[in-house]
LUMBAPA-693476 format. One record per residue: residue number from 1; residue in three letters; chain; x, y, z of N, C-alpha, C in turn. Coordinates in nm, 4 decimals. Layout:
BEGIN
{NUM,ALA,A,{X,Y,Z},{X,Y,Z},{X,Y,Z}}
...
//
This chain:
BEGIN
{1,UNK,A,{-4.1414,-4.5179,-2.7287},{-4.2830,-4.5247,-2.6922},{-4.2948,-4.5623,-2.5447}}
{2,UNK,A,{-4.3439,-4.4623,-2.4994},{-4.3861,-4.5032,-2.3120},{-4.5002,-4.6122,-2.3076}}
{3,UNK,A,{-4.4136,-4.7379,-2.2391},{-4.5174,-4.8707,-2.1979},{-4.5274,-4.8825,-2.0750}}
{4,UNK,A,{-4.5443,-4.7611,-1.9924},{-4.6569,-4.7552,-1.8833},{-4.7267,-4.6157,-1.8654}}
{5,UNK,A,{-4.8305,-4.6117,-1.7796},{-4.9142,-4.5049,-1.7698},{-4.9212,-4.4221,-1.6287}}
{6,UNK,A,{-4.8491,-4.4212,-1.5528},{-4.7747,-4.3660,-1.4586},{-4.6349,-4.3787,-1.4299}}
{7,UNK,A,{-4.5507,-4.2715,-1.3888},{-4.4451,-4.2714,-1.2980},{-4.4486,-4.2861,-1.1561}}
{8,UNK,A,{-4.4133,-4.3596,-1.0697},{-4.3712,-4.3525,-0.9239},{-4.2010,-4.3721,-0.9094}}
{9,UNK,A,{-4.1275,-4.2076,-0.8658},{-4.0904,-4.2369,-0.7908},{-4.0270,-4.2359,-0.6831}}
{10,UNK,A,{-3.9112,-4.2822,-0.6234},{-3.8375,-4.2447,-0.5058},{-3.8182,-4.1198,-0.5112}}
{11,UNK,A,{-3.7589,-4.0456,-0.3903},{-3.7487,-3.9151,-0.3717},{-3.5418,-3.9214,-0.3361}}
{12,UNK,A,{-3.5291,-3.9520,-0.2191},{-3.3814,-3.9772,-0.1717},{-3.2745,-4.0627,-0.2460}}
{13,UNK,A,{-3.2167,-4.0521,-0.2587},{-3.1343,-4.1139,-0.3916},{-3.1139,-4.1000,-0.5291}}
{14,UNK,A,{-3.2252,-4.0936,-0.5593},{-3.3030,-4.0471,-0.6883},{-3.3305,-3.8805,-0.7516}}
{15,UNK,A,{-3.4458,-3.8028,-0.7094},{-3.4453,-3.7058,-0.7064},{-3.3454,-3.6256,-0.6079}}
{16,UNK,A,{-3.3834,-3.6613,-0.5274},{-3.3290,-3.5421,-0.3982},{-3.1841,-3.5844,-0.3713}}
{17,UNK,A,{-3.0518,-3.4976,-0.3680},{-2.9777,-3.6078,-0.3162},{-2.9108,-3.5473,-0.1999}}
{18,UNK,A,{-2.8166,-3.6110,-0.1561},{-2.7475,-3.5672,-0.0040},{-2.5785,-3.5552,-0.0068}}
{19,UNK,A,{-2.5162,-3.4678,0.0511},{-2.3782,-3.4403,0.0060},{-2.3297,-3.5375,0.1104}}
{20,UNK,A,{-2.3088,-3.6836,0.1232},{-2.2628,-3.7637,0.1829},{-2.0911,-3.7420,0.2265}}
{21,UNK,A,{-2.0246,-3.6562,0.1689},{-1.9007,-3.6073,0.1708},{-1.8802,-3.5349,0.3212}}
{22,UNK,A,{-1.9534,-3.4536,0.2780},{-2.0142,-3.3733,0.4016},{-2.0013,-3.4578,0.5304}}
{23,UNK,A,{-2.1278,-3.5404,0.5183},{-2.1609,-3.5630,0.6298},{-2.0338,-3.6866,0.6731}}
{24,UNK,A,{-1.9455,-3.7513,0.5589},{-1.8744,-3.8457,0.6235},{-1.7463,-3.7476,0.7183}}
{25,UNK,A,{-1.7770,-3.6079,0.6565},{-1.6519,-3.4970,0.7289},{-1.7311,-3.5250,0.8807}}
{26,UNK,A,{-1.8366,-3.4885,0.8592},{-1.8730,-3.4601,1.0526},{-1.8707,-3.5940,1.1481}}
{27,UNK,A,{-1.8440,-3.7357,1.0512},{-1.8451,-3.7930,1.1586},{-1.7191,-3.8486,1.1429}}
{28,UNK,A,{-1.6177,-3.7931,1.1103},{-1.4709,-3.7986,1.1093},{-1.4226,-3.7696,1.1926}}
{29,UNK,A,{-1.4632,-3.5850,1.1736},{-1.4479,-3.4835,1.3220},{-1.4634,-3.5026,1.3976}}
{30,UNK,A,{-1.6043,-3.5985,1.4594},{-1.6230,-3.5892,1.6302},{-1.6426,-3.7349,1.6433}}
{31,UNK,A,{-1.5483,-3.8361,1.5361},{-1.5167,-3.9912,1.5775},{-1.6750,-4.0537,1.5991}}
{32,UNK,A,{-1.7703,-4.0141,1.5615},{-1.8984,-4.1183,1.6251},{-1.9370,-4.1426,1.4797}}
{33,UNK,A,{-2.0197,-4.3011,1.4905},{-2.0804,-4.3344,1.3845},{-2.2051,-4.3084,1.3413}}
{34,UNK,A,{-2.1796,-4.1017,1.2880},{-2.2967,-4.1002,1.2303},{-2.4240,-4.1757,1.1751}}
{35,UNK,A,{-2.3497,-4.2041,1.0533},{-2.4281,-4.2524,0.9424},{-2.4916,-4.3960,1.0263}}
{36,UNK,A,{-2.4369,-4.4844,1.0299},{-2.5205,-4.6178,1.0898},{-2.6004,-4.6217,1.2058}}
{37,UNK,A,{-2.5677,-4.5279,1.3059},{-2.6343,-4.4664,1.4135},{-2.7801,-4.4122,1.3818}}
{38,UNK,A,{-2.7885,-4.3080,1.2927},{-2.8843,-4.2822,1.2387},{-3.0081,-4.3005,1.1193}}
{39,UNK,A,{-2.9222,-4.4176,1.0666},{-2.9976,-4.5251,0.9974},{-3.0342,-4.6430,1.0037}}
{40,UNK,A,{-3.0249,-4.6768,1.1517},{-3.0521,-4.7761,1.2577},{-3.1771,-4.8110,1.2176}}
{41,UNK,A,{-3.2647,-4.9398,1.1763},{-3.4168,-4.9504,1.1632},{-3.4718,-4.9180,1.2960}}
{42,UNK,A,{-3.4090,-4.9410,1.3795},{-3.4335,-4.9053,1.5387},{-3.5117,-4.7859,1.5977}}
{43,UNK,A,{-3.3832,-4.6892,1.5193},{-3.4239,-4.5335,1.5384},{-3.5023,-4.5221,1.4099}}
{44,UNK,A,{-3.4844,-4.5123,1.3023},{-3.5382,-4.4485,1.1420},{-3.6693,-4.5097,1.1466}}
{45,UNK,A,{-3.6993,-4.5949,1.1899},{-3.8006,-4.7039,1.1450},{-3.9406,-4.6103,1.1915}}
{46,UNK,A,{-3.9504,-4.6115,1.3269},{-4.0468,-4.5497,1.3658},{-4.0784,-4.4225,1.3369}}
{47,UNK,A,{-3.9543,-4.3027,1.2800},{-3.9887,-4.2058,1.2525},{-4.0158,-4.1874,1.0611}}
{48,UNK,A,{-3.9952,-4.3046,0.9950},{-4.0196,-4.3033,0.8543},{-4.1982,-4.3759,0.8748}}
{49,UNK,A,{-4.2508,-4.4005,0.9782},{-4.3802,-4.4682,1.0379},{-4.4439,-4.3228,1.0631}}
{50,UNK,A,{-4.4052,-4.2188,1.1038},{-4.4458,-4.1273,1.1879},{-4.5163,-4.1505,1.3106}}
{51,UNK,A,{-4.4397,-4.2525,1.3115},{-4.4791,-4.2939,1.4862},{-4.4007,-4.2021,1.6076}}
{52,UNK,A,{-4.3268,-4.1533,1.5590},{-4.2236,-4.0228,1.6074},{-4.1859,-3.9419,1.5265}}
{53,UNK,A,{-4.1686,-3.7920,1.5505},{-4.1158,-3.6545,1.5003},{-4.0196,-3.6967,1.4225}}
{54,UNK,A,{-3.9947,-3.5815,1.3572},{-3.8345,-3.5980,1.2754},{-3.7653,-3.5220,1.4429}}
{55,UNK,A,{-3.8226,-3.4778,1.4733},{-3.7097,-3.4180,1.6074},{-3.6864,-3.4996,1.7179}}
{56,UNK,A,{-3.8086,-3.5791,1.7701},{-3.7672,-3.7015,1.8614},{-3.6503,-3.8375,1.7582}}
{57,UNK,A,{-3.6623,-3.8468,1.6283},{-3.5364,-3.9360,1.5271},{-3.4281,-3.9079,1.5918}}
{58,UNK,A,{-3.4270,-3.7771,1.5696},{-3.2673,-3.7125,1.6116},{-3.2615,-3.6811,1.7125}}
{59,UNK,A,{-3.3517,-3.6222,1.8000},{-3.3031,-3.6579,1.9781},{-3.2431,-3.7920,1.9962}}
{60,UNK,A,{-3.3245,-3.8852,1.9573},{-3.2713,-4.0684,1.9745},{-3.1501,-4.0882,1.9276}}
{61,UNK,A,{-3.0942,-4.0268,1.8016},{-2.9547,-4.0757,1.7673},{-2.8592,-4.0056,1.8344}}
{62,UNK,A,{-2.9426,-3.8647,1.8712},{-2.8174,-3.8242,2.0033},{-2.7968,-3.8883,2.1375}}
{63,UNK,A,{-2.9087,-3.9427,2.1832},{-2.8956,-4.0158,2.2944},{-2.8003,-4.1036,2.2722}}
{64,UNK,A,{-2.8628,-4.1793,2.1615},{-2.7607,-4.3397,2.1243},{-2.6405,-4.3102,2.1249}}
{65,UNK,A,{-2.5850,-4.1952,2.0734},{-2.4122,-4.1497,2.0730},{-2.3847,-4.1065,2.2162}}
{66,UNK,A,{-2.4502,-4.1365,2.2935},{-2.4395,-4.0611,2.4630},{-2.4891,-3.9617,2.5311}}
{67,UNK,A,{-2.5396,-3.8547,2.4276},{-2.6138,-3.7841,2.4767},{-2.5858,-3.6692,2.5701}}
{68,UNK,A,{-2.5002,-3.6469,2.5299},{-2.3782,-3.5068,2.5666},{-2.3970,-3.4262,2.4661}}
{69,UNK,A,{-2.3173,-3.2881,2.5300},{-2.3549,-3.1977,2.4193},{-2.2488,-3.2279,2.3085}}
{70,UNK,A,{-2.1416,-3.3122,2.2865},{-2.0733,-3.3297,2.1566},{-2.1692,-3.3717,2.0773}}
{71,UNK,A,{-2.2247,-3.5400,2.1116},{-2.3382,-3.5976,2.0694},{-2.4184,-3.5055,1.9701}}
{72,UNK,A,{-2.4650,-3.4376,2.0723},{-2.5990,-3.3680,2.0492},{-2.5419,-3.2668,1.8757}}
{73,UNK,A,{-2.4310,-3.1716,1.9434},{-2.4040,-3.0726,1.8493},{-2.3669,-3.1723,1.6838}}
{74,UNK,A,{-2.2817,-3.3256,1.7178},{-2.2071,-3.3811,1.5742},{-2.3256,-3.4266,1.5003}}
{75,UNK,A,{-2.4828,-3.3980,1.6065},{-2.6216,-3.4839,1.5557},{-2.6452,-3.3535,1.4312}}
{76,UNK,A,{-2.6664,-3.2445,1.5255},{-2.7247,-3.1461,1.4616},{-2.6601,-3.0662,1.3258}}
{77,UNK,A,{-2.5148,-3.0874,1.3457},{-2.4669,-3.0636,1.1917},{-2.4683,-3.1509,1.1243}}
{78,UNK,A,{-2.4936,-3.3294,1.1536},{-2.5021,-3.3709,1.0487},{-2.6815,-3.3860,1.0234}}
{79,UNK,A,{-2.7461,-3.3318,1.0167},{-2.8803,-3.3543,0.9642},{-2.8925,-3.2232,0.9188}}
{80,UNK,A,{-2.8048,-3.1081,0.9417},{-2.8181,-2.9569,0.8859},{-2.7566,-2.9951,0.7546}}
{81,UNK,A,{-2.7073,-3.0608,0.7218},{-2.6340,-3.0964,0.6209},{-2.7299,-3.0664,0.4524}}
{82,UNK,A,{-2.6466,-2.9763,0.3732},{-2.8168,-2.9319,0.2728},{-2.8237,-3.0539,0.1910}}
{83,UNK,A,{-2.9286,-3.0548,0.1478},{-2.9792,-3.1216,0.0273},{-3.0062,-3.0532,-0.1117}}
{84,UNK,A,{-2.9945,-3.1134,-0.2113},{-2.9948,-3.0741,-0.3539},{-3.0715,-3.1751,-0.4119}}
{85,UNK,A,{-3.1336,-3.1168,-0.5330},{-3.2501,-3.1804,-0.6516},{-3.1488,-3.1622,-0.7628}}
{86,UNK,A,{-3.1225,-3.3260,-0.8098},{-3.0508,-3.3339,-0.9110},{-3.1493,-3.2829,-1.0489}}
{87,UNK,A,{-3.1039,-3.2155,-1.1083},{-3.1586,-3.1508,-1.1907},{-3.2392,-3.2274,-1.3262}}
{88,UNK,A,{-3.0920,-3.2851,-1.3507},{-3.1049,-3.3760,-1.4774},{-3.2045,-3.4972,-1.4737}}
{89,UNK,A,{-3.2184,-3.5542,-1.3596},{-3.3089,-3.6084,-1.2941},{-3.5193,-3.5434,-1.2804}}
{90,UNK,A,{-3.4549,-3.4181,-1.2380},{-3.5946,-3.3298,-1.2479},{-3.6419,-3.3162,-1.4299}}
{91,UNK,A,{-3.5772,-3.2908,-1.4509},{-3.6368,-3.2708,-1.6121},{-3.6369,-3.4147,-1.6937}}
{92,UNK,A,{-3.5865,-3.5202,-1.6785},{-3.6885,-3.6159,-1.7130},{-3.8075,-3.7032,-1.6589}}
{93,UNK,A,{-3.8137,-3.6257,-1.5500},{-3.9356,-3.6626,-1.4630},{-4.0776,-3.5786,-1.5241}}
{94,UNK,A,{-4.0046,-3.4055,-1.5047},{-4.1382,-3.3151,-1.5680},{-4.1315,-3.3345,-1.7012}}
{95,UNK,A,{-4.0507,-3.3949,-1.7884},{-4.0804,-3.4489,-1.9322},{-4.2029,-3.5496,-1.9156}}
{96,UNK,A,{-4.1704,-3.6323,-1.8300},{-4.2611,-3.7499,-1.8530},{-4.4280,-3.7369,-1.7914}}
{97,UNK,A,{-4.4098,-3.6254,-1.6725},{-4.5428,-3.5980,-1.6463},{-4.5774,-3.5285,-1.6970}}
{98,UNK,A,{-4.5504,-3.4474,-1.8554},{-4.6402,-3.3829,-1.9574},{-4.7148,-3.4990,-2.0329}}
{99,UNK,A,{-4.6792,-3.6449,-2.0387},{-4.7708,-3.7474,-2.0357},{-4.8526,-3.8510,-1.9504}}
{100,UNK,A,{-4.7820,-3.8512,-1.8298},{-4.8844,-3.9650,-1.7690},{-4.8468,-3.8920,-1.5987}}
{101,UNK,A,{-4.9746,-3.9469,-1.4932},{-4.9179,-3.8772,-1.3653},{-4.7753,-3.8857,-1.2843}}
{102,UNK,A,{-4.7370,-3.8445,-1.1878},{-4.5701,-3.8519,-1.1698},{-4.6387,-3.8436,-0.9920}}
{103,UNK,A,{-4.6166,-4.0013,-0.9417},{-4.5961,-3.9730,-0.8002},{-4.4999,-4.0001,-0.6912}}
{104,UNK,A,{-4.4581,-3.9294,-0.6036},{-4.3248,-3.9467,-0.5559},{-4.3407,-4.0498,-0.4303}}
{105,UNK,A,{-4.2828,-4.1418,-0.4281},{-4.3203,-4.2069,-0.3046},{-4.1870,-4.2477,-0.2273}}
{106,UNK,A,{-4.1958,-4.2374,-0.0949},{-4.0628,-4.1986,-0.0336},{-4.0952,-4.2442,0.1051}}
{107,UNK,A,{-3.9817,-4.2978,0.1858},{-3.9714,-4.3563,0.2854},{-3.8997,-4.2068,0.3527}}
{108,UNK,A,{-4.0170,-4.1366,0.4488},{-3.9800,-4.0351,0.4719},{-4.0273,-4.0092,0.6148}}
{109,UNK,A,{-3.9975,-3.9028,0.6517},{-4.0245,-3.8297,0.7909},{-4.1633,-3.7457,0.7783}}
{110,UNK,A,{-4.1693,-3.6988,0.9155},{-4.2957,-3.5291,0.8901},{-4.2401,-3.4504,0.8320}}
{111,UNK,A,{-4.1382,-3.4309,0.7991},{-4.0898,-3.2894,0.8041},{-4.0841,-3.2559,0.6713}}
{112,UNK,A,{-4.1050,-3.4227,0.6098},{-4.1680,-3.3993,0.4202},{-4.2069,-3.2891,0.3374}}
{113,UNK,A,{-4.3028,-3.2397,0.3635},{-4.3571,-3.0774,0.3705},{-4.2838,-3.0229,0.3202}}
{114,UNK,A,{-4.2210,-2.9629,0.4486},{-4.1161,-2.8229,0.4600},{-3.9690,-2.8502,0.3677}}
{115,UNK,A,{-3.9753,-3.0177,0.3905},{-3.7872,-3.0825,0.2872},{-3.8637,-3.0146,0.1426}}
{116,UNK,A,{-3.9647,-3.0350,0.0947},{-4.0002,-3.0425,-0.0415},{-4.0157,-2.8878,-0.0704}}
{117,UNK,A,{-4.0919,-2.7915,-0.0069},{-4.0857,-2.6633,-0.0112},{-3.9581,-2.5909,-0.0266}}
{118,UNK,A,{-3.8172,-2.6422,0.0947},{-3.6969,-2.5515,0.0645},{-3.6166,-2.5999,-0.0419}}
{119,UNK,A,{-3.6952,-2.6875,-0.1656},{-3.5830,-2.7271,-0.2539},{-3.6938,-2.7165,-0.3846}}
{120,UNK,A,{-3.8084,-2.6363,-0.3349},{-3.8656,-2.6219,-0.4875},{-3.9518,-2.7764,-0.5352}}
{121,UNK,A,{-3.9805,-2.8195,-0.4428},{-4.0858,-2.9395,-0.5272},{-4.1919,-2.9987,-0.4745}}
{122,UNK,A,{-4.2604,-2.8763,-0.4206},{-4.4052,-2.8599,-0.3521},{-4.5169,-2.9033,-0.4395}}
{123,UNK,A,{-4.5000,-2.8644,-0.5541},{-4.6104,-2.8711,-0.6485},{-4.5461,-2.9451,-0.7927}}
{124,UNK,A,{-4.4211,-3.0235,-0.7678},{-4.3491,-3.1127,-0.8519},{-4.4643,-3.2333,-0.9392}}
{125,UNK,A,{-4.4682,-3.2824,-0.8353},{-4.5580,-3.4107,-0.8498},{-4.6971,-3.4227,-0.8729}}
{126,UNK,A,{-4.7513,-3.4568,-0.9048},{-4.9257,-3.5299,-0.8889},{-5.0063,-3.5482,-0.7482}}
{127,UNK,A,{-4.8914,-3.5893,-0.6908},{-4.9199,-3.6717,-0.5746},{-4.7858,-3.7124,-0.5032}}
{128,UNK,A,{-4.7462,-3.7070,-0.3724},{-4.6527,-3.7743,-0.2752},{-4.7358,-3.8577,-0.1880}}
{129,UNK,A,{-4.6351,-3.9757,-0.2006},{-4.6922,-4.0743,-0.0669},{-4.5771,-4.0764,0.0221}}
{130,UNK,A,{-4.5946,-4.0014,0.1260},{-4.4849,-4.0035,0.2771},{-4.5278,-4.1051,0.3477}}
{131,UNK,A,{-4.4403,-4.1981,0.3943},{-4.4431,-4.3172,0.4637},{-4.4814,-4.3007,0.5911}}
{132,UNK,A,{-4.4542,-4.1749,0.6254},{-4.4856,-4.1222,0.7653},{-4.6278,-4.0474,0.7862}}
{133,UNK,A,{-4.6613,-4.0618,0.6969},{-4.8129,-4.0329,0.6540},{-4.8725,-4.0928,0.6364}}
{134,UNK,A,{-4.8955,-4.2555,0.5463},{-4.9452,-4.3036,0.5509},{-4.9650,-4.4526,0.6596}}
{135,UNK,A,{-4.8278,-4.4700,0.7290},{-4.8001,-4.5408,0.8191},{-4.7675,-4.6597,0.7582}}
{136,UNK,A,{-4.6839,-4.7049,0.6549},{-4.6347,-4.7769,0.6086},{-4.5187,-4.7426,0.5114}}
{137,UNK,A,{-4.3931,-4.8261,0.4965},{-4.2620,-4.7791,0.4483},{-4.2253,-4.9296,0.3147}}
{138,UNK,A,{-4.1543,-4.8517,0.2284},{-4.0874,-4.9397,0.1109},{-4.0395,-5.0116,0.2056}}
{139,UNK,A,{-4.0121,-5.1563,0.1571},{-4.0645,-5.2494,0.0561},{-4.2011,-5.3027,0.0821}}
{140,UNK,A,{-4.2679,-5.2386,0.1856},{-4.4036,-5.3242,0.2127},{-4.5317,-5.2726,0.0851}}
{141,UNK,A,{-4.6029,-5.3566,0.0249},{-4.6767,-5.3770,-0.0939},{-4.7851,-5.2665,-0.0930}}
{142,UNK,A,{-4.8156,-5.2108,0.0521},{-4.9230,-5.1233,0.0466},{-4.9203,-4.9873,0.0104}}
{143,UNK,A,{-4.7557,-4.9876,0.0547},{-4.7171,-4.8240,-0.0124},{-4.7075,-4.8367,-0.1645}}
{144,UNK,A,{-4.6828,-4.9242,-0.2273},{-4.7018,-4.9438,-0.3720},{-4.8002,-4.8919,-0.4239}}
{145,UNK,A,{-4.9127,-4.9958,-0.3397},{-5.0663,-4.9984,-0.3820},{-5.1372,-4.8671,-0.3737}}
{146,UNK,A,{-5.0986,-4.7827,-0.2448},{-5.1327,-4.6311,-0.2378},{-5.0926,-4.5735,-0.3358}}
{147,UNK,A,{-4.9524,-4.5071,-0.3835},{-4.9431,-4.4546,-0.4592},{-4.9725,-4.5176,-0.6558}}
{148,UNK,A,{-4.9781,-4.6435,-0.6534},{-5.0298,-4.6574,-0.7701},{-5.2190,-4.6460,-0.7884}}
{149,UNK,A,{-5.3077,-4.6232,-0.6768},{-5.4118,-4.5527,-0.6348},{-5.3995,-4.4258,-0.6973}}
{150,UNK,A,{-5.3334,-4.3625,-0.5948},{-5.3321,-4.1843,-0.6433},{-5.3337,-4.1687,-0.7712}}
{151,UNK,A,{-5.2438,-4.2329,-0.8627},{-5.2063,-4.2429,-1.0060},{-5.3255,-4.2726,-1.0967}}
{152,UNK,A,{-5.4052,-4.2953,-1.0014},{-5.5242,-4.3792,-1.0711},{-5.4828,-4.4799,-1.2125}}
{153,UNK,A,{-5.4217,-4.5700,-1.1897},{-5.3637,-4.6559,-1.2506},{-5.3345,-4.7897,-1.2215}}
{154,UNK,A,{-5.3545,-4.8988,-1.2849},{-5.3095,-5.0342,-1.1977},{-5.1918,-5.0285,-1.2096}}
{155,UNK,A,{-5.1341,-5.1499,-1.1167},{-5.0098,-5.1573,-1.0742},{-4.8915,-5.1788,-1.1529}}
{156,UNK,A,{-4.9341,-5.3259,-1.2872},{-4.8797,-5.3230,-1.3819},{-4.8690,-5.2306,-1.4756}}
{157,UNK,A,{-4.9337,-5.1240,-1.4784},{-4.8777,-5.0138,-1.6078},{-4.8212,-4.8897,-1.5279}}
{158,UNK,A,{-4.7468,-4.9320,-1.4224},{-4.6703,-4.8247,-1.3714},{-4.5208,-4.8202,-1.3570}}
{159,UNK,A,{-4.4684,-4.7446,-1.3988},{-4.3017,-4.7330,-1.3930},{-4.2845,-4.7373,-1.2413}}
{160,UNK,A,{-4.2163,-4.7886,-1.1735},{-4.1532,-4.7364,-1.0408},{-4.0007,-4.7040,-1.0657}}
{161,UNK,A,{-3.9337,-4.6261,-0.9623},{-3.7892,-4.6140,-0.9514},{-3.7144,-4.6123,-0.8512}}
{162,UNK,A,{-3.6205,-4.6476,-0.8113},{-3.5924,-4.6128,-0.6622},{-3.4281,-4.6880,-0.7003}}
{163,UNK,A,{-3.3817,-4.6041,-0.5876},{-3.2187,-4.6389,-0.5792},{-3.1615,-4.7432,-0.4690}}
{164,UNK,A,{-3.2948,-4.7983,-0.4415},{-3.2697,-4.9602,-0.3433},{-3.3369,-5.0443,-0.4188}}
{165,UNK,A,{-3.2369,-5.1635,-0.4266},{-3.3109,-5.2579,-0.5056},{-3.3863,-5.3348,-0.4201}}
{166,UNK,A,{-3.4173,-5.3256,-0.2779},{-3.5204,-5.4425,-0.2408},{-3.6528,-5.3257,-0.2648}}
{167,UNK,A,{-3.6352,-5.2175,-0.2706},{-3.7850,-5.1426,-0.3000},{-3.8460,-5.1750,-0.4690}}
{168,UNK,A,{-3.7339,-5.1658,-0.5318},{-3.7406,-5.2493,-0.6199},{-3.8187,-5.3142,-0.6864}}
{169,UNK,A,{-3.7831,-5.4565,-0.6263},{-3.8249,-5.5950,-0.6221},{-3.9786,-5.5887,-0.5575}}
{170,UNK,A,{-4.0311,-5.5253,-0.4236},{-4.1041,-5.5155,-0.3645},{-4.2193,-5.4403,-0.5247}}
{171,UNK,A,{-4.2030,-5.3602,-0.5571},{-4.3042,-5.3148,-0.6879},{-4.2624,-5.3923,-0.7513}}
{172,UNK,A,{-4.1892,-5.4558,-0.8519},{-4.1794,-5.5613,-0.9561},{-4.2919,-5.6619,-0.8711}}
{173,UNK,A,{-4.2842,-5.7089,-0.7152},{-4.3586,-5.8275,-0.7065},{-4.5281,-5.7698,-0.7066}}
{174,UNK,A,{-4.5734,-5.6500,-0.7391},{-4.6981,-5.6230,-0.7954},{-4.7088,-5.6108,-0.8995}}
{175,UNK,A,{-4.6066,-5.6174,-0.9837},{-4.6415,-5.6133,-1.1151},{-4.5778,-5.4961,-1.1847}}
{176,UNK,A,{-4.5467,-5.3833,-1.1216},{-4.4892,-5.2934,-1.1585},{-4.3568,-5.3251,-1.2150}}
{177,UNK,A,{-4.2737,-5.2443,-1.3311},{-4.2033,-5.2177,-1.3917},{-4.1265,-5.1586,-1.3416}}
{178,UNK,A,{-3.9713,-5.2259,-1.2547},{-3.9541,-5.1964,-1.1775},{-3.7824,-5.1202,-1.2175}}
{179,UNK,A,{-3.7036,-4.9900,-1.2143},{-3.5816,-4.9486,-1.2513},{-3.5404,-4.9359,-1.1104}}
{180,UNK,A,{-3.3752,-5.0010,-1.1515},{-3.2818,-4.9530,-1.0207},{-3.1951,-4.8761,-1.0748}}
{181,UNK,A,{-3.1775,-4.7279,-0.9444},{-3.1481,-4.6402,-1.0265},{-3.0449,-4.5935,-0.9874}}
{182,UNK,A,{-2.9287,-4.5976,-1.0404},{-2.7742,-4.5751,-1.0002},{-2.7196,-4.4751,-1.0450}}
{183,UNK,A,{-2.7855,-4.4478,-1.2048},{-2.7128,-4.3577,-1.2643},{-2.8643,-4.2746,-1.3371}}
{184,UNK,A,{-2.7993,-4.1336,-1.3561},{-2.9310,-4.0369,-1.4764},{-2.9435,-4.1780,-1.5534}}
{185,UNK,A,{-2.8939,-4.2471,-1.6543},{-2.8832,-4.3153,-1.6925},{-2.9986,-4.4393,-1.7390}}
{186,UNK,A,{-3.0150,-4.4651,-1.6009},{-3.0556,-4.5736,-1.5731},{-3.2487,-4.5411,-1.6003}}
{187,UNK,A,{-3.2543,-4.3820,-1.5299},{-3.3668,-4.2962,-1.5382},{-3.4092,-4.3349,-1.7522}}
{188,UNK,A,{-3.2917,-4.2179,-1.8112},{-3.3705,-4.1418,-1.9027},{-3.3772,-4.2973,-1.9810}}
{189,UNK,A,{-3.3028,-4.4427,-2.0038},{-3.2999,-4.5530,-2.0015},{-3.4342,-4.5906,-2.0060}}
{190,UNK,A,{-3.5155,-4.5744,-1.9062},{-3.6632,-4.6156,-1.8955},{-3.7563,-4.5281,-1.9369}}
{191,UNK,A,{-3.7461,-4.4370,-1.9507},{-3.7911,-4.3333,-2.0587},{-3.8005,-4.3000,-2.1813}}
{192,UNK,A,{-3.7051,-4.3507,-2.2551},{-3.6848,-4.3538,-2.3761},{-3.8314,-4.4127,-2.4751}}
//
């Protein structure tokens, strides 16, 4: 028996995922520290704000690596890097929004849109809340509060999910019902 009346949730980790294999190859190859470079709150922060492009993000992490054309080129294959929609994941999501709304809320870029269009999940959801859209990012309480809005639902009868546990904690401390999500598992687990 479902004991809440919305789904929210994460998009990266969760739904969408990233061939991290991949990308630990490209920053093998050209010795720079991709990954922490570009997940800098420094750099990410402002562009998950949309206080900057997804293209000024990654101009910045090429600079930060020096800003040469190695830089530049080890930037651009690793953000070409594809993405995939775990499947098993997708179908207990559209299971559950044949009962209650399903909104995706995600600490994301502009380029939200077009990520969700080339992987088929334009018209997935109810509702997306892009952080870069609304000008606020997980764990802060307001992106909660937005998308449990959209849901038209209070806060406590909403599932959240996400594959960081301080985003987590951040919806548990509204009341929300909060899954950390490591495994399908952990998903069809709260579903049941």
């Amino acid at each position: 028996m479902i004991s809440f009346d919305a789904v929210l949730c994460d998009l990266d980790g969760v739904l969408r995922q990233f061939d991290h294999g991949a990308q630990a190859d490209i920053e093998a190859r050209y010795g720079l520290p991709l990954m922490r470079t570009a997940f800098d709150p420094a750099l990410l922060g402002p562009a998950t704000l949309g206080l900057v492009t997804e293209r000024e993000w990654v101009d910045s992490i090429a600079v930060a690596l020096g800003g040469d054309e190695r830089a530049r080129q080890a930037v651009a294959e690793f953000v070409a890097v594809p993405f995939t929609v775990d499947e098993e994941v997708r179908a207990l999501l559209a299971k559950a929004r044949e009962r209650v709304p399903l909104v995706l809320v995600t600490n994301a870029t502009d380029s939200l849109d077009e990520h969700l269009e080339r992987i088929g999940l334009t018209h997935f959801a109810d509702a997306v809340v892009s952080s870069a859209r609304v000008g606020v990012a997980k764990p802060d309480r307001r992106i909660y509060e937005i998308a449990a809005q959209l849901a038209g639902v209070a806060p406590e009868r909403c599932l959240f999910v996400d594959d960081r546990l301080e985003n987590v904690e951040g919806a548990r401390a509204l009341g929300m019902t909060g899954v950390h999500y490591r495994t399908v598992a952990d998903l069809a687990a709260a579903m049941a």
